[in-house]
C-alpha positions as CSV (number, residue, x, y, z in Angstrom):
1,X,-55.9,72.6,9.6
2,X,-52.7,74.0,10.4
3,X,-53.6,74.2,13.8
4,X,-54.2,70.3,14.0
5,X,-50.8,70.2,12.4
6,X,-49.2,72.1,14.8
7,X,-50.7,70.7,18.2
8,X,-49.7,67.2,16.5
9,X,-46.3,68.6,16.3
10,X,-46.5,69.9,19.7
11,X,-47.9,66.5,21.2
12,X,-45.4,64.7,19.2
13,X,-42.5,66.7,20.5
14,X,-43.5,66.5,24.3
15,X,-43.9,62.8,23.9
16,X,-40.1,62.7,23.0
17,X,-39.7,64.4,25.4
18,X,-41.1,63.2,28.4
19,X,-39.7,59.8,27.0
20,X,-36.3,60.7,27.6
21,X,-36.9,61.8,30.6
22,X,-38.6,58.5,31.7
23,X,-35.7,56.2,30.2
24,X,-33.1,58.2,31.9
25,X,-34.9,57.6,35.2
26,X,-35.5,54.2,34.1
27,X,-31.3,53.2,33.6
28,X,-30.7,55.1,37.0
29,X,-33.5,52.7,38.6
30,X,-32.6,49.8,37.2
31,X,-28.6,51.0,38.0
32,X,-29.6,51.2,41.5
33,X,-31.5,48.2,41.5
34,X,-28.7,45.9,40.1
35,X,-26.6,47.2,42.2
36,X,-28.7,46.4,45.5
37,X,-29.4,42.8,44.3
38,X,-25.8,42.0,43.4
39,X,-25.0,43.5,47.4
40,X,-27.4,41.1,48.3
41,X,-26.2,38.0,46.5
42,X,-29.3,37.7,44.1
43,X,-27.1,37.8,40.9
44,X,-30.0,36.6,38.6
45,X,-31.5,40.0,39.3
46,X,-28.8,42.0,39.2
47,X,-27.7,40.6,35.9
48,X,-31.4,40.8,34.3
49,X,-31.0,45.0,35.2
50,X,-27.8,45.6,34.3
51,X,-29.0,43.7,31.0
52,X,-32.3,46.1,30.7
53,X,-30.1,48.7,30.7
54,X,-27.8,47.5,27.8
55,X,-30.8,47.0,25.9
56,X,-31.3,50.2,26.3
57,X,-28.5,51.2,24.4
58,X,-27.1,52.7,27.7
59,X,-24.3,50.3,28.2
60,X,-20.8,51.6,29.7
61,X,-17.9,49.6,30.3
62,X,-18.6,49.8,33.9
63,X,-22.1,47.7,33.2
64,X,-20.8,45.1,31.3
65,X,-18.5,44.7,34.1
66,X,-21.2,44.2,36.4
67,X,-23.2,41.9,34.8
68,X,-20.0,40.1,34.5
69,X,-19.3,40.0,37.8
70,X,-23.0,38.5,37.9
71,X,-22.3,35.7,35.8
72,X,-18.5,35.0,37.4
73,X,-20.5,34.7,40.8
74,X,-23.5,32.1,38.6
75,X,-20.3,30.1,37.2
76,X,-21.6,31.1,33.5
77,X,-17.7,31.6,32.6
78,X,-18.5,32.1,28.8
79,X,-20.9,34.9,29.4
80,X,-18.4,36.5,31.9
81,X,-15.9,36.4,29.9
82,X,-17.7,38.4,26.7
83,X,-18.8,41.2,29.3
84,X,-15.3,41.5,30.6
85,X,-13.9,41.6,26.9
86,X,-16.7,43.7,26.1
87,X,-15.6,46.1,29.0
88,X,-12.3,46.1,28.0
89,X,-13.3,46.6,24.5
90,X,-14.7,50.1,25.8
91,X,-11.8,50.8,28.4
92,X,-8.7,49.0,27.3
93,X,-6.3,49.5,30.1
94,X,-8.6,49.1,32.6
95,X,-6.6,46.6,35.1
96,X,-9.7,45.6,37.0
97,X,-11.8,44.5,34.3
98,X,-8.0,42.2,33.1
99,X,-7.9,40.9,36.5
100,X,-11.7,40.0,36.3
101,X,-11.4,38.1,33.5
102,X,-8.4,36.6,34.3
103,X,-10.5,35.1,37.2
104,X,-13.2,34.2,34.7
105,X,-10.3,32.0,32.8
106,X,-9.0,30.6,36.0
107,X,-12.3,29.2,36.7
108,X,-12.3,27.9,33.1
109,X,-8.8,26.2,34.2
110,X,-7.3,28.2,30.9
111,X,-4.5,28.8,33.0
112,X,-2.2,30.6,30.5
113,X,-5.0,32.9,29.4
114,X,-5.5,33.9,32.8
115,X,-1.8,34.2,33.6
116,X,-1.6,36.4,30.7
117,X,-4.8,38.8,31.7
118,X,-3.1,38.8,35.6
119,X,0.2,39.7,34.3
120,X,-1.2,42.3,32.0
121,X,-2.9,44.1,35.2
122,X,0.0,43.9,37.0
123,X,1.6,46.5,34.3
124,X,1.7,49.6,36.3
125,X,-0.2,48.3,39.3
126,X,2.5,46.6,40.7
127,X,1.2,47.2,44.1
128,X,-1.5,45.5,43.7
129,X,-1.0,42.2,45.8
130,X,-4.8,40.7,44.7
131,X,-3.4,40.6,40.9
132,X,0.4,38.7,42.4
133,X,-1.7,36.2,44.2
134,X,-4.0,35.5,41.5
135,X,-1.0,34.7,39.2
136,X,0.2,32.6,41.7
137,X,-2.7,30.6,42.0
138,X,-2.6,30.0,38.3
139,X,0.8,28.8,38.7
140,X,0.3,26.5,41.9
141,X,-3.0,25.2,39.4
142,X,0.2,24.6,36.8
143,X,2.5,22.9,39.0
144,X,5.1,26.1,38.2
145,X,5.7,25.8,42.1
146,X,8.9,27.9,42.2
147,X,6.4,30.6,40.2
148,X,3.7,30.2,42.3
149,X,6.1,30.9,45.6
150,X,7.6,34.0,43.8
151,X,4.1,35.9,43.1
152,X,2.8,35.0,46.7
153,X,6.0,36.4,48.2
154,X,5.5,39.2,46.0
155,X,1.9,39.6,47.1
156,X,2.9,39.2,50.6
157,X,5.1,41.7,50.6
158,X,2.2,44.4,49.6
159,X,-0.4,42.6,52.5
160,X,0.6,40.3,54.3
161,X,-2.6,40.1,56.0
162,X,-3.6,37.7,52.3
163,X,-4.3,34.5,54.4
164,X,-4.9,32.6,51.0
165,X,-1.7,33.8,49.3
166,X,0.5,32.3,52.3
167,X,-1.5,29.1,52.7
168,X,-1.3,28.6,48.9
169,X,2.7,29.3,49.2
170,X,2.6,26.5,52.2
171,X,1.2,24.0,49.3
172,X,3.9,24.8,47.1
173,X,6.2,24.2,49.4
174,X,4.6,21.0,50.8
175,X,4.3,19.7,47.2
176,X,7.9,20.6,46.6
177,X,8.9,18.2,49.8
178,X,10.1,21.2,51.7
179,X,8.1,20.2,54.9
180,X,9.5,22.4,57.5
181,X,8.8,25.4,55.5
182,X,5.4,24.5,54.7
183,X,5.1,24.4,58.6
184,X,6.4,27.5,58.8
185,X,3.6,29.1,56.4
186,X,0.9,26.8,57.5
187,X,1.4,28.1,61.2
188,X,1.3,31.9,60.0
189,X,-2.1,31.7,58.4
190,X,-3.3,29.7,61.3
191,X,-2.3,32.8,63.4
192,X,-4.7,35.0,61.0
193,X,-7.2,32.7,60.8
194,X,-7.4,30.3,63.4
195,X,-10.8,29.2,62.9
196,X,-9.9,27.8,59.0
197,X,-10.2,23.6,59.5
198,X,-8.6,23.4,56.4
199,X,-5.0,24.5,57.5
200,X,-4.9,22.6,60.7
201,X,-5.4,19.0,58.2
202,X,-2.5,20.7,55.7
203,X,0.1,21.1,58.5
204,X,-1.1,18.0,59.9
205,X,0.0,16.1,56.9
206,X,3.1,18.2,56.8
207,X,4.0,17.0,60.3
208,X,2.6,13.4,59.3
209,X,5.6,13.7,56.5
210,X,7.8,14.7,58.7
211,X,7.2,11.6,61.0
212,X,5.9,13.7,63.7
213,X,3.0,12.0,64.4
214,X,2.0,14.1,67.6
215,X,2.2,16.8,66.1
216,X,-0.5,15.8,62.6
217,X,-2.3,14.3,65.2
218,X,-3.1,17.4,67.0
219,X,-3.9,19.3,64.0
220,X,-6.2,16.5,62.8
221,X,-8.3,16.9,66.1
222,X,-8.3,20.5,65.5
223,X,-9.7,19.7,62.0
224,X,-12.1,17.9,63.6
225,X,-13.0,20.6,66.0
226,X,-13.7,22.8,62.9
227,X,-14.6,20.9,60.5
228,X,-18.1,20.3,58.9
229,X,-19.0,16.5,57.5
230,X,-15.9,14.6,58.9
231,X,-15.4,12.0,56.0
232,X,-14.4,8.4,55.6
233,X,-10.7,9.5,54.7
234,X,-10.4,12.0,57.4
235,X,-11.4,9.1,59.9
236,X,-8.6,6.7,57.7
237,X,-5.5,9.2,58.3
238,X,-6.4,9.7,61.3
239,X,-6.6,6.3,62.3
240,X,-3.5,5.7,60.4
241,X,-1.8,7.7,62.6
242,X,-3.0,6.1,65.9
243,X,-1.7,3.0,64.3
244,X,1.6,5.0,63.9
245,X,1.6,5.8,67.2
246,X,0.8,2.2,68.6
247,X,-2.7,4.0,69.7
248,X,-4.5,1.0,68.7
249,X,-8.1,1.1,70.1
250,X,-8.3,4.9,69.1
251,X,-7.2,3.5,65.2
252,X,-10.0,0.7,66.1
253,X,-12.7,3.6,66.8
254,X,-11.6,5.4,63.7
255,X,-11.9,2.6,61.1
256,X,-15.2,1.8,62.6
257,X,-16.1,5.4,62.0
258,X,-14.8,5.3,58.5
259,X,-16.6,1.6,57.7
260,X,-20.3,3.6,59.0
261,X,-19.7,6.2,56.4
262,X,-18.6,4.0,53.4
263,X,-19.5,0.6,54.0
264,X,-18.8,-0.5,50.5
265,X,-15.2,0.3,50.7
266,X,-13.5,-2.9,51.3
267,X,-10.1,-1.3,51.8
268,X,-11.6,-0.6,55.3
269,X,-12.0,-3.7,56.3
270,X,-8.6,-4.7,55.8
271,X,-7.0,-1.5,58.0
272,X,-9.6,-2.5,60.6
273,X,-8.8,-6.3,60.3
274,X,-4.8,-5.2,61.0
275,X,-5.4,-3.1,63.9
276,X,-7.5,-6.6,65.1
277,X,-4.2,-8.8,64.1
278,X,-2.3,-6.3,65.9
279,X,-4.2,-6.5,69.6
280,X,-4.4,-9.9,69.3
281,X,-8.1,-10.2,68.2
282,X,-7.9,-12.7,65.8
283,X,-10.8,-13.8,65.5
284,X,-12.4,-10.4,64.5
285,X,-9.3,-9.9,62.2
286,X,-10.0,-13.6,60.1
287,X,-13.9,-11.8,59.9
288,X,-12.5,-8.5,58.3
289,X,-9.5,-10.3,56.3
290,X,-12.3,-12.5,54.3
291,X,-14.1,-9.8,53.9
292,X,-11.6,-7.9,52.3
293,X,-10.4,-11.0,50.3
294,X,-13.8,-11.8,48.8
295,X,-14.0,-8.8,47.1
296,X,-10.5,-7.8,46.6
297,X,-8.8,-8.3,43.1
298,X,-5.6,-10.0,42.5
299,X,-4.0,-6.9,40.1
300,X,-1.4,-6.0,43.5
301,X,-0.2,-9.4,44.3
302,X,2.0,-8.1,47.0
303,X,-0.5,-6.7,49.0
304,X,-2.7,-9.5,48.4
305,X,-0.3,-11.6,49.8
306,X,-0.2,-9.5,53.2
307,X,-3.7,-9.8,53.8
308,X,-3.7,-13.8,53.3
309,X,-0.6,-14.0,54.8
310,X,-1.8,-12.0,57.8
311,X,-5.2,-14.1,58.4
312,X,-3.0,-17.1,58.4
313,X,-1.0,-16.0,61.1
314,X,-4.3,-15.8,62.8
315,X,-5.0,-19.3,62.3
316,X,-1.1,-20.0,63.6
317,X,-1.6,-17.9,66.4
318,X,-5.5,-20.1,67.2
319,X,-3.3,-23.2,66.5
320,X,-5.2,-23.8,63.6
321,X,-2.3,-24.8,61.4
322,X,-4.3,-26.6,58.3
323,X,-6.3,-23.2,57.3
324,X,-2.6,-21.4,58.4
325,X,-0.5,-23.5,56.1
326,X,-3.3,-22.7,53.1
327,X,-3.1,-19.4,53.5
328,X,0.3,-19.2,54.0
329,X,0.9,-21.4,50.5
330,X,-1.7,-18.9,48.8
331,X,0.6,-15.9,50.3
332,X,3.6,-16.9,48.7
333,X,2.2,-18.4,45.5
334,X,1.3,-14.6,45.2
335,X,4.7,-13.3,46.6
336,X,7.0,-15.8,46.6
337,X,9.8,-13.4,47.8
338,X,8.1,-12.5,50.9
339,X,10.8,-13.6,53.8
340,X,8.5,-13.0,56.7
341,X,5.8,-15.7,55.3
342,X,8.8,-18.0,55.0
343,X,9.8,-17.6,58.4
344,X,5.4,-18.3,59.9
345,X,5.4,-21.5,57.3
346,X,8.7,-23.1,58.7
347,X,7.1,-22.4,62.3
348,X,3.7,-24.0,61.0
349,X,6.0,-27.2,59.7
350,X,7.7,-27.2,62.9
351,X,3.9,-27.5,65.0
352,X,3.6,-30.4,62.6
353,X,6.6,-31.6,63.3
354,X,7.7,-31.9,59.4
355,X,11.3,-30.4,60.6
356,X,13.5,-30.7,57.2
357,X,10.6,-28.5,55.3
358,X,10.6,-26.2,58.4
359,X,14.0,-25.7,58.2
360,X,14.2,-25.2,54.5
361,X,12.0,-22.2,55.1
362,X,14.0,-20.8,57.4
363,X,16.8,-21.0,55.4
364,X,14.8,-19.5,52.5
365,X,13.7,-16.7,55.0
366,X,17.2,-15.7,56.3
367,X,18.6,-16.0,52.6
368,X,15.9,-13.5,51.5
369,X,16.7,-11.1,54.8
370,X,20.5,-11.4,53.6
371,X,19.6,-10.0,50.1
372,X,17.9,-6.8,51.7
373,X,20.6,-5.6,53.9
């Protein structure tokens, strides 16, 4: 009997044993195999073995990390943001795992928590330009721009190789009207990463504030050079320009271009129905100008006005003074302060030969011009 007792003992004890051994092997496989599939972008794997292993009771602060890093990467901010509290409830100082989930809150748009994590990293890592630029994004995100300059100078100053610290600082300084050296920044991450579409449309719209139209319009064919699935706005600014610059049948190509991608957008038809008015086309300008009209609401009665105002100078211009005078009367019902329509009705009642309301308009025109100088 005691002999059973014994090898039961015995078996009892190797079993412990050779269990350990197994789940010791098991963490360092499923270690290796998070690992691989987070290298390989499969984070669903890699977070499913770093979570094995924490149900394992093997947890570190390094795994919790991991896994979430995995989640940061799925956009599952809540869970990423337990793991890195939960790594930095097992290593408290650890800058990393601050900076981590300061990147977790960021993506949350919890701007202040984030500053505060990014901030907190920074103690005693002040060389860390990754944890300056970081801060800084959270202050571009805030509109702090003066904030957001300082920690991307700072972070500059420890790599300036950080193309997205000195194209962030270019934004701030865009946004705070300081054109030329937003330029200046724009340029210099362009020289590190010349094939990034994105900066050649920012400086473009930095020379485009600048009134150097040339210039934005250069960077907006680079853009288009680099860029992936050119939009309906891309193909408006740019035509904008080439209206700008008096380039009216490129403008015409480009509105056609934007009216193929968002037909619906009855906006379009307007810019296209000006650069019509503007070559003379009037017939195709009257087309786009009812389009426009039919669906466009009355809210902005100054612009409004244009648009009728403008398709009856087309029927002026076709001698077709009945539909001009109607849509001249409808421009200045909605703008009645509007010199310029003035000045086409009294030529419309001088066609018509009705000379003393003609000449009341041009009197009402040129008192109207007097008041805005």
């Amino acid at each position: 009997m005691k002999r059973i007792i014994v090898m039961i003992v015995a078996f009892f004890a190797a079993a412990v044993i050779l269990t350990g051994c197994r789940e010791e092997d098991n963490v360092s496989e499923l270690m290796k195999t998070g690992d691989a599939a987070y290298e390989s972008g499969d984070y669903q794997a890699a977070a499913e073995a770093y979570t094995r292993i924490i149900e394992l009771d093997k947890a570190t602060d390094e795994i919790f990390n991991n896994r979430g890093m995995c989640y940061l990467n799925m956009d599952n901010t809540v869970g990423a943001i337990a793991d890195f509290s939960k790594a930095l409830d097992l290593e408290p100082e650890s800058d990393v795992y601050l900076n981590n989930r300061g990147l977790a809150y960021f993506r949350q748009k919890d701007y202040q928590s984030a500053i505060s994590d990014f901030s907190a990293a920074l103690k005693g890592k002040e060389n860390n330009a990754v944890y300056y630029a970081n801060r800084g994004d959270c202050f571009l995100a805030l509109g702090m721009y003066q904030d957001a300059i300082g920690d991307y100078t700072e972070a500059l100053k420890r790599n300036n190789s950080l193309v997205s610290a000195i194209g962030n600082r270019a934004t701030c300084y865009f946004n705070l009207q300081d054109f030329e050296s937003a330029i200046s920044d724009y340029t210099a991450a362009i020289a590190k990463d010349p094939e990034n579409a994105l900066l050649y449309w920012n400086r473009g719209e930095a020379y485009r504030m600048l009134a150097d139209g040339q210039k934005a319009l250069n960077d907006y064919e680079q853009y288009a050079k680099l860029g992936e699935g050119l939009t309906a706005d891309f193909y408006l600014k740019r035509a904008e320009l080439h209206v700008d610059l008096e380039q009216y049948p490129e403008a015409l190509k480009d509105y056609e271009s934007a009216i193929q991608l968002s037909p619906d957008q009855t906006i379009l038809y307007e810019g296209r129905a000006n650069i019509h008015f503007l070559m003379g086309n009037y017939n195709e300008a009257i087309s786009d100008y009812n389009r426009f009209l039919k669906n466009a609401e009355k809210t902005d009665k100054k612009a409004y006005a244009v648009a009728v105002g403008n398709r009856g100078f087309c029927y002026f211009s076709m001698e077709d003074y009945d539909n001009a005078l109607s849509d001249i009367n409808e421009c200045l019902d909605n703008d009645p302060e509007y010199a310029w329509a003035y000045y086409i009705r009294g030529q419309i009642y001088q066609q018509l030969e009705r000379y003393d309301e003609a000449k009341a308009d041009y009197d009402k025109a040129n008192e109207l011009l007097d008041k805005e100088k």
